[in-house]
PyMOL commands that place a pseudoatom at each C-alpha (Angstrom):
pseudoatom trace, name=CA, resn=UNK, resi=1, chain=A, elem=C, hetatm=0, pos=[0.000, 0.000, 0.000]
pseudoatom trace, name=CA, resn=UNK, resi=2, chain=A, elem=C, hetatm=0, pos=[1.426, 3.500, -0.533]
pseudoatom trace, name=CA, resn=UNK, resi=3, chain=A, elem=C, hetatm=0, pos=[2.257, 5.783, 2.238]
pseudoatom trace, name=CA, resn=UNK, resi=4, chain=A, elem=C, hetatm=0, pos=[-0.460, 7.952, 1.683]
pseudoatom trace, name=CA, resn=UNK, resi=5, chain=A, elem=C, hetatm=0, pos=[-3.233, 5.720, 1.521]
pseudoatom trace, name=CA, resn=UNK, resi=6, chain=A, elem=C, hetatm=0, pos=[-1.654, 4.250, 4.891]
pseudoatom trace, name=CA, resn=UNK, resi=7, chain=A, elem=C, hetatm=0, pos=[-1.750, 7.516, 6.716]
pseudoatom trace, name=CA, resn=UNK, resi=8, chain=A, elem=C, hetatm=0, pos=[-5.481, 8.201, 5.835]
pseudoatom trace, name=CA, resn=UNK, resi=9, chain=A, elem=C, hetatm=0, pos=[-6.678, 4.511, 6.967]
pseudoatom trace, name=CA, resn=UNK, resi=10, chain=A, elem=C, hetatm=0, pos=[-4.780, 5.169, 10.118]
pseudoatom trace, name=CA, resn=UNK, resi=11, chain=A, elem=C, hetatm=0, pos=[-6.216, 8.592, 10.623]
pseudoatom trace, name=CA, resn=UNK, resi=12, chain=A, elem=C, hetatm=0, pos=[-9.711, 7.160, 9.656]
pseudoatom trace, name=CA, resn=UNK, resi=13, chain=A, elem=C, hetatm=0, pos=[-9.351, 4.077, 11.784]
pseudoatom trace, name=CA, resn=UNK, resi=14, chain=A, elem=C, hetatm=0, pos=[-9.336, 5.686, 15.085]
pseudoatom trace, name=CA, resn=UNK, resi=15, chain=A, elem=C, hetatm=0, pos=[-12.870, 7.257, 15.195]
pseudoatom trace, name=CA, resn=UNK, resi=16, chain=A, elem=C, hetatm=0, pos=[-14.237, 4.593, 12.753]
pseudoatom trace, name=CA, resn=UNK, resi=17, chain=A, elem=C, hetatm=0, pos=[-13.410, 1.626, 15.293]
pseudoatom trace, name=CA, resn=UNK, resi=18, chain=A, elem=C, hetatm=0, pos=[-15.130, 3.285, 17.957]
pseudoatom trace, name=CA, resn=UNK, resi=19, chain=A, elem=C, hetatm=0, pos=[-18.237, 4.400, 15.923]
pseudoatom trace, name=CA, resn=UNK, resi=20, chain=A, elem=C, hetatm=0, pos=[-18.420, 0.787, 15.043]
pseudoatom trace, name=CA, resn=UNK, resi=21, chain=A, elem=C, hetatm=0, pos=[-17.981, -0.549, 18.486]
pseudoatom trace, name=CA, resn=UNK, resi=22, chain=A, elem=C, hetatm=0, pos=[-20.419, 1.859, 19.859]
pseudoatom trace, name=CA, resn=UNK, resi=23, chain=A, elem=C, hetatm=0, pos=[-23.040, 0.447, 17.128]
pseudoatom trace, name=CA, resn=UNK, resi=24, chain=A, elem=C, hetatm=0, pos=[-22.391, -2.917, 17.970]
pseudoatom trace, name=CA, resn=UNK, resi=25, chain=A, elem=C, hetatm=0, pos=[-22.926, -2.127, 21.679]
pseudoatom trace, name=CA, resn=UNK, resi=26, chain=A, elem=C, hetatm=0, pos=[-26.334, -0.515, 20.585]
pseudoatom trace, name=CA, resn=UNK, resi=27, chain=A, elem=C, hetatm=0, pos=[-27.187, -3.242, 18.593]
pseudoatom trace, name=CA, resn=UNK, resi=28, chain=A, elem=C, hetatm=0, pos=[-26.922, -5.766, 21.565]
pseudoatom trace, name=CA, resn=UNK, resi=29, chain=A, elem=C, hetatm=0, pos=[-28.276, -3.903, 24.044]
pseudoatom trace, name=CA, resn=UNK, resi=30, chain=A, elem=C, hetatm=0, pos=[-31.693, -3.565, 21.713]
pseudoatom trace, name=CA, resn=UNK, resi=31, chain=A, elem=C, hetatm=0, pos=[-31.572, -7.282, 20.378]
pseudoatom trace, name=CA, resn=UNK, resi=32, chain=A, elem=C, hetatm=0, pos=[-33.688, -9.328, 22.560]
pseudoatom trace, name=CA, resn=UNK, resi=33, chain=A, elem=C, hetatm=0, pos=[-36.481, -6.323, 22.433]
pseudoatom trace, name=CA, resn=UNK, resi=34, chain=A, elem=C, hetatm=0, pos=[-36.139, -5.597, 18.564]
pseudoatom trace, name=CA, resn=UNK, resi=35, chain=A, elem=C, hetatm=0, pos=[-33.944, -6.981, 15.568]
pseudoatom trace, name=CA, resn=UNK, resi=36, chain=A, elem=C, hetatm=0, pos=[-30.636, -7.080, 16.603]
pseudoatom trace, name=CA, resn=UNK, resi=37, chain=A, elem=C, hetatm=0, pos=[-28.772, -9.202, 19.135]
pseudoatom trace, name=CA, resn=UNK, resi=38, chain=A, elem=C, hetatm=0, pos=[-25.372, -11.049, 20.272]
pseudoatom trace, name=CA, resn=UNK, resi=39, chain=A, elem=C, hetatm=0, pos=[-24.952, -12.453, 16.929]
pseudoatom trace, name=CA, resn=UNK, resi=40, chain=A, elem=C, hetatm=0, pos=[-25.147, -9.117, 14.851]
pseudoatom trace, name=CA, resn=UNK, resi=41, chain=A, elem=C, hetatm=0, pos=[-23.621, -7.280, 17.742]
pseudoatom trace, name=CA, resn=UNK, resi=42, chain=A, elem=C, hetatm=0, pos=[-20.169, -9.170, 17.798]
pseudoatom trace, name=CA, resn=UNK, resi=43, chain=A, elem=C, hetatm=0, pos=[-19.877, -9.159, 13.924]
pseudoatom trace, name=CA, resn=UNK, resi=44, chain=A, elem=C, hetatm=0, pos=[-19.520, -5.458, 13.791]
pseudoatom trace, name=CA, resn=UNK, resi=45, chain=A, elem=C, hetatm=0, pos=[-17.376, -5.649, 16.985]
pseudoatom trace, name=CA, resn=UNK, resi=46, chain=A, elem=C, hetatm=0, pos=[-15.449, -7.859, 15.043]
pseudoatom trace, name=CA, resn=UNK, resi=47, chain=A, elem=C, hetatm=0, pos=[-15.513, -5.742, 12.247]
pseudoatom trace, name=CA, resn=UNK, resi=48, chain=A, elem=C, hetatm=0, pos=[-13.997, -2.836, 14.403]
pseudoatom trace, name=CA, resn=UNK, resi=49, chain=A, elem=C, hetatm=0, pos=[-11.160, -4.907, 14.922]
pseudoatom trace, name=CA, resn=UNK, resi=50, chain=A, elem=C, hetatm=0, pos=[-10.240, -6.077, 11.862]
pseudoatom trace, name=CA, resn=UNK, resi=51, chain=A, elem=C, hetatm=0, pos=[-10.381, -2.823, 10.803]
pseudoatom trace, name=CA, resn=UNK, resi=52, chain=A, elem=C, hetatm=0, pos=[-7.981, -1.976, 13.194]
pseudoatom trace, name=CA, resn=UNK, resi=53, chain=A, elem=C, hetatm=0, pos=[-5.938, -4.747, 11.903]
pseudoatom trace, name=CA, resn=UNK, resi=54, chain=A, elem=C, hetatm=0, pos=[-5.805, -3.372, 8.854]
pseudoatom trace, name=CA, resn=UNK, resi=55, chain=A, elem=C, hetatm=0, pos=[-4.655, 0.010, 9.201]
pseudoatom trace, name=CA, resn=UNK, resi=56, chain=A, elem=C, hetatm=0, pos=[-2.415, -0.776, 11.983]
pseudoatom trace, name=CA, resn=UNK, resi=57, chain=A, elem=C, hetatm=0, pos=[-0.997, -3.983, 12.935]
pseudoatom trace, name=CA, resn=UNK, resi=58, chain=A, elem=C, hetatm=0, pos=[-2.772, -7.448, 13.921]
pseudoatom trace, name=CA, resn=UNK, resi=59, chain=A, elem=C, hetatm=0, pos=[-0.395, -7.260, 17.217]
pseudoatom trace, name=CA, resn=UNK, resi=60, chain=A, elem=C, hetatm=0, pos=[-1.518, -4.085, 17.675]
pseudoatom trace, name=CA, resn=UNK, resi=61, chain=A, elem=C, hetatm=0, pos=[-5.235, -5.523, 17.153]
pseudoatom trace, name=CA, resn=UNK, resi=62, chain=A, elem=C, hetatm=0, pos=[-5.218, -8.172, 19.824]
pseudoatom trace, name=CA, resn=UNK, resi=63, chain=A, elem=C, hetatm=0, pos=[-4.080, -5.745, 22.028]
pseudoatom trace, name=CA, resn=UNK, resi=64, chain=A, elem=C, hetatm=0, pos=[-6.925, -3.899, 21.733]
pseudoatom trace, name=CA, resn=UNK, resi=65, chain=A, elem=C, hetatm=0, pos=[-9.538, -6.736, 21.974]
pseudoatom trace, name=CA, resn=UNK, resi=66, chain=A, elem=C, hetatm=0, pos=[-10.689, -7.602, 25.409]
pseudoatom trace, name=CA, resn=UNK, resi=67, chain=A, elem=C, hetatm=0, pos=[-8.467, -9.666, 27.754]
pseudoatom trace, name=CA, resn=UNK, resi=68, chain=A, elem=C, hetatm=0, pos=[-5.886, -8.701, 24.889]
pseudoatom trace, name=CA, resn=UNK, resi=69, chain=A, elem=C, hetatm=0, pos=[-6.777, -12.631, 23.555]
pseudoatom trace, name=CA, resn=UNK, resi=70, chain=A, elem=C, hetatm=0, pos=[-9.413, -13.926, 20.923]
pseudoatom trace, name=CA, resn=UNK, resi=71, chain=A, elem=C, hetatm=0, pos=[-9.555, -17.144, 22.693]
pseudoatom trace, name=CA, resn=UNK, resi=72, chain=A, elem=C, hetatm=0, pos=[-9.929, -15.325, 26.029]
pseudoatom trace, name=CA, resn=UNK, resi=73, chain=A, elem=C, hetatm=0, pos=[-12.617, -13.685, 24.785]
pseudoatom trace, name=CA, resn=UNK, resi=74, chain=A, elem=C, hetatm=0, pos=[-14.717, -16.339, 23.120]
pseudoatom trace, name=CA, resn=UNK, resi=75, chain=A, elem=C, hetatm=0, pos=[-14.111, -18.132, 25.881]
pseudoatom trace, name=CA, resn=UNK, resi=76, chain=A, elem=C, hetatm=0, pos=[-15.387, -15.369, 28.044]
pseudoatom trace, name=CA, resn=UNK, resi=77, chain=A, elem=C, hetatm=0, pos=[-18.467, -15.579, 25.882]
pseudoatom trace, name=CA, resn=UNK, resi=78, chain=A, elem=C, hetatm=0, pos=[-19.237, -18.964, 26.460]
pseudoatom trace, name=CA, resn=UNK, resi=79, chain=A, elem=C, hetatm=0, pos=[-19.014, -18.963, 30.077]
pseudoatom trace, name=CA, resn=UNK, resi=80, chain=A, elem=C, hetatm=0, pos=[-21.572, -16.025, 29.832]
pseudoatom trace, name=CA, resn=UNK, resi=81, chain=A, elem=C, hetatm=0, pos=[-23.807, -17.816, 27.707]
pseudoatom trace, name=CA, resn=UNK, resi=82, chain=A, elem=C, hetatm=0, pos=[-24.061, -20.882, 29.902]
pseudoatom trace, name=CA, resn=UNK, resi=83, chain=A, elem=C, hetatm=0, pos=[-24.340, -19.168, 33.468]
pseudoatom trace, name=CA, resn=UNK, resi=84, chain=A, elem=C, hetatm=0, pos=[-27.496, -17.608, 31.624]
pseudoatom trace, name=CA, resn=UNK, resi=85, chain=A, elem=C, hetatm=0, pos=[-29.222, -20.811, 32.162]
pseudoatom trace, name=CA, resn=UNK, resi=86, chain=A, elem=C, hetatm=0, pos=[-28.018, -20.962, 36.311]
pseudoatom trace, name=CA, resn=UNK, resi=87, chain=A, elem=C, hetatm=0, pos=[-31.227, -19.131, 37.223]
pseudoatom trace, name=CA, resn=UNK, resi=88, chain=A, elem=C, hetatm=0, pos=[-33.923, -21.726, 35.678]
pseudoatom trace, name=CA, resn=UNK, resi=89, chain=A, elem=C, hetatm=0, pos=[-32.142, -24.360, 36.514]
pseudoatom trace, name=CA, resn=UNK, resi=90, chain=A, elem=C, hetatm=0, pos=[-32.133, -23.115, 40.248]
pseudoatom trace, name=CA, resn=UNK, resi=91, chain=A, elem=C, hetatm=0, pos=[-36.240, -22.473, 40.070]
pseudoatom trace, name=CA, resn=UNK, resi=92, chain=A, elem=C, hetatm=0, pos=[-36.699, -25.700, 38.516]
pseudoatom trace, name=CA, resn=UNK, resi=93, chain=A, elem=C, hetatm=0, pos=[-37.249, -24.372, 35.165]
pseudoatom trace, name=CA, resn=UNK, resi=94, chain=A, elem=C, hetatm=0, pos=[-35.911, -25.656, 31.991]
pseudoatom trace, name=CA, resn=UNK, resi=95, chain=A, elem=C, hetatm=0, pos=[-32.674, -24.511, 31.275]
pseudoatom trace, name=CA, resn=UNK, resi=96, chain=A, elem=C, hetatm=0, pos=[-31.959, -21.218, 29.194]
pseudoatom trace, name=CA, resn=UNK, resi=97, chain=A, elem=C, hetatm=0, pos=[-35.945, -20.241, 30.232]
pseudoatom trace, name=CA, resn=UNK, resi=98, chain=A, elem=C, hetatm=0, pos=[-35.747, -16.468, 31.029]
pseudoatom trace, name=CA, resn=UNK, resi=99, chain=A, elem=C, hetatm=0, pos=[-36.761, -13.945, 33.877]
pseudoatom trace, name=CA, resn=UNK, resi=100, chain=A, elem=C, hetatm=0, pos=[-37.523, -10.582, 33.105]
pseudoatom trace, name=CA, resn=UNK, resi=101, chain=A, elem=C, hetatm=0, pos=[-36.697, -7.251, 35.912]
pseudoatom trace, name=CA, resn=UNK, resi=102, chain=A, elem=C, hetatm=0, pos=[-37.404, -4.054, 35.089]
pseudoatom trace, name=CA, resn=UNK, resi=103, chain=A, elem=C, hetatm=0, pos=[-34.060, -0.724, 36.095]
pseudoatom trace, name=CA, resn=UNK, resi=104, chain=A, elem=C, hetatm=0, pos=[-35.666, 2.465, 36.361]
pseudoatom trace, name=CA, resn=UNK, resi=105, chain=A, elem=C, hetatm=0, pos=[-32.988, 4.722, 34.484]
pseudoatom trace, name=CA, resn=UNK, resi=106, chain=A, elem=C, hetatm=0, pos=[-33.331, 8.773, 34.636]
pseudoatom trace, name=CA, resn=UNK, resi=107, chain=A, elem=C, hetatm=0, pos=[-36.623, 9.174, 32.756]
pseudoatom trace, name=CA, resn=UNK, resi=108, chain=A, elem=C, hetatm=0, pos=[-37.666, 5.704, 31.785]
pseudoatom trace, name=CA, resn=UNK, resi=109, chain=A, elem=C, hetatm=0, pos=[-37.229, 2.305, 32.374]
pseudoatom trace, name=CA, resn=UNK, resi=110, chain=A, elem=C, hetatm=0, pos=[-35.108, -0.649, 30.655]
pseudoatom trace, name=CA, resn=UNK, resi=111, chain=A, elem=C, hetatm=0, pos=[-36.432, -4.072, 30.872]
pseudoatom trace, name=CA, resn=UNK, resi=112, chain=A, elem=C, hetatm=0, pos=[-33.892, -6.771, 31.704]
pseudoatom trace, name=CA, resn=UNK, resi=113, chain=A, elem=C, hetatm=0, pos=[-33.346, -10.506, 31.294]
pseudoatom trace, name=CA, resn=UNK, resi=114, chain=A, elem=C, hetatm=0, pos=[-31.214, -13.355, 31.343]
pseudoatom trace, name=CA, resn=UNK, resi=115, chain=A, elem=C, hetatm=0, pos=[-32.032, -13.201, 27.601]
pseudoatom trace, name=CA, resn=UNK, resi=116, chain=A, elem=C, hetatm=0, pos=[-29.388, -9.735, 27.964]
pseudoatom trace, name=CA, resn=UNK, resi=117, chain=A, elem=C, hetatm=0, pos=[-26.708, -11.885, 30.051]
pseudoatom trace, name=CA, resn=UNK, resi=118, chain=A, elem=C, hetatm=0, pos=[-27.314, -14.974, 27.011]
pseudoatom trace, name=CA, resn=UNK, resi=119, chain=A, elem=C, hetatm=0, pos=[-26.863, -12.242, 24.291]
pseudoatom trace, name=CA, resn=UNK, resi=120, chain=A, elem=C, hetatm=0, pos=[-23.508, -10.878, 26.277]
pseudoatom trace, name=CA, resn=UNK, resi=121, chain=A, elem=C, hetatm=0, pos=[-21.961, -13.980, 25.778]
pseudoatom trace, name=CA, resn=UNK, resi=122, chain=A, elem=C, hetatm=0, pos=[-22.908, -14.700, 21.879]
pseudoatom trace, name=CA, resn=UNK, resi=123, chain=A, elem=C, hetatm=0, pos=[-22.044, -11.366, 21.132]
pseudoatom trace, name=CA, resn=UNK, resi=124, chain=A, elem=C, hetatm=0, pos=[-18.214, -11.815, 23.149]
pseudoatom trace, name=CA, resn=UNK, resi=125, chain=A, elem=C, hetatm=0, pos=[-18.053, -15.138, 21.759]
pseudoatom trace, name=CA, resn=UNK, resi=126, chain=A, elem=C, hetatm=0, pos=[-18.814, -14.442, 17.939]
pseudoatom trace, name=CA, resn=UNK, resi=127, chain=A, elem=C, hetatm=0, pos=[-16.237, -10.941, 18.502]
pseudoatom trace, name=CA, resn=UNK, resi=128, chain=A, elem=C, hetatm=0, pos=[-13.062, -13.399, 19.643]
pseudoatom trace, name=CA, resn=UNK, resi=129, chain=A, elem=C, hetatm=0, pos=[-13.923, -16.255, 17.469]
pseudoatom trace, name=CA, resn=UNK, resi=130, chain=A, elem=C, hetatm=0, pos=[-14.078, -13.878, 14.087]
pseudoatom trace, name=CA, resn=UNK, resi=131, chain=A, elem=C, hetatm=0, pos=[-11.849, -11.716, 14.946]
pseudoatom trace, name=CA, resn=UNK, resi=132, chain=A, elem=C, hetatm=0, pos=[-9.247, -14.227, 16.042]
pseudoatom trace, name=CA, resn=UNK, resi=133, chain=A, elem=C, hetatm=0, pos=[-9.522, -15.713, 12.731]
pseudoatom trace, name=CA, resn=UNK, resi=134, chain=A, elem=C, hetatm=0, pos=[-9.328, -12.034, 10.553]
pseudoatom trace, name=CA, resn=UNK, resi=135, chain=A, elem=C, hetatm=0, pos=[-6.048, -10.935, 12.725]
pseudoatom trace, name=CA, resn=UNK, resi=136, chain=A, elem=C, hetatm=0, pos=[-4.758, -14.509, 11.986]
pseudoatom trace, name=CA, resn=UNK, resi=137, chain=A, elem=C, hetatm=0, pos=[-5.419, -14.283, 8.420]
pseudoatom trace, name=CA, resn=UNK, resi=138, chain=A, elem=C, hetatm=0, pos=[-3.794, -10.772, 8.531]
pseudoatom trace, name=CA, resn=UNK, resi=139, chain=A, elem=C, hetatm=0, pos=[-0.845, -11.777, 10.752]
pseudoatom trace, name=CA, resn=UNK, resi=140, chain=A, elem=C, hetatm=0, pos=[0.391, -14.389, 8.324]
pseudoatom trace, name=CA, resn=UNK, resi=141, chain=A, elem=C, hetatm=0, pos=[0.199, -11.771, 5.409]
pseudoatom trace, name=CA, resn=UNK, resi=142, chain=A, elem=C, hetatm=0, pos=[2.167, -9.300, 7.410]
pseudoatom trace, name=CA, resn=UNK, resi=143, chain=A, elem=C, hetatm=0, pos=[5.297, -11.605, 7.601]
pseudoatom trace, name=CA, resn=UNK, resi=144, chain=A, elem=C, hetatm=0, pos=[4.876, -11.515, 3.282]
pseudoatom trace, name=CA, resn=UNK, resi=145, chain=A, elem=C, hetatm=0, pos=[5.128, -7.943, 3.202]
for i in range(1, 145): cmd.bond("trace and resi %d" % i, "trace and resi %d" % (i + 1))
show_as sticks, trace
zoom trace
């Protein structure tokens, strides 16, 4: 790639992975109300770090992903996604069934459920597993340049 084209991705990179992030935090947080969810959610997370990749380094990308490791953080994800289903199983429930609390916040307020806590973990699970595999992809191409 030539210089210049380097210096705008970099320049570009830093608000766009954030943007991104912040969308994909939006996107998870409305998901088990509307369209949307964990899986969506940790693509464009994802995303944000390839990106990253990209314009920077892939070292410099797993840095900047949670617990600084892919694995970690799919791994993360699926501990998340299984203590989901603690609750039922401790009010003799089937497992993964869901309870619903309501947070009053400021001026209105945000229903809640294990549904969020199941979402949490898809959306750090999809995130490490994707993104491990992009930085990978990227890392081996690095040592070509």
């Amino acid at each position: 790639m030539k210089p210049a084209k380097i210096l705008l991705l970099r320049k570009t990179a830093l608000p766009l992975y954030w943007i991104v992030l912040l969308t994909s935090l939006v996107i998870l947080l409305r998901g088990h109300n509307e369209p949307g969810g964990g899986f969506i959610a940790g693509l464009l997370a994802a995303s944000a770090s390839i990106l990253w990749a990209i314009a920077f380094s892939a070292r410099q990308a797993m840095k900047k992903l949670p617990f600084s490791s892919p694995l970690n953080l799919a791994a993360c994800g699926m501990l998340l996604a299984a203590v989901a289903g603690i609750p039922a199983l401790i009010y003799g429930q089937a497992f993964l069934y869901h309870f619903w609390a309501t947070i009053p916040l400021f001026f209105f307020e945000y229903k809640i459920s294990t549904v969020l806590l199941f979402d949490l973990g898809v959306y750090l699970c999809i995130w490490g597993v994707v993104s491990g595999y992009a930085i990978m992809l990227l890392q081996t191409t690095e040592y070509q340049d």
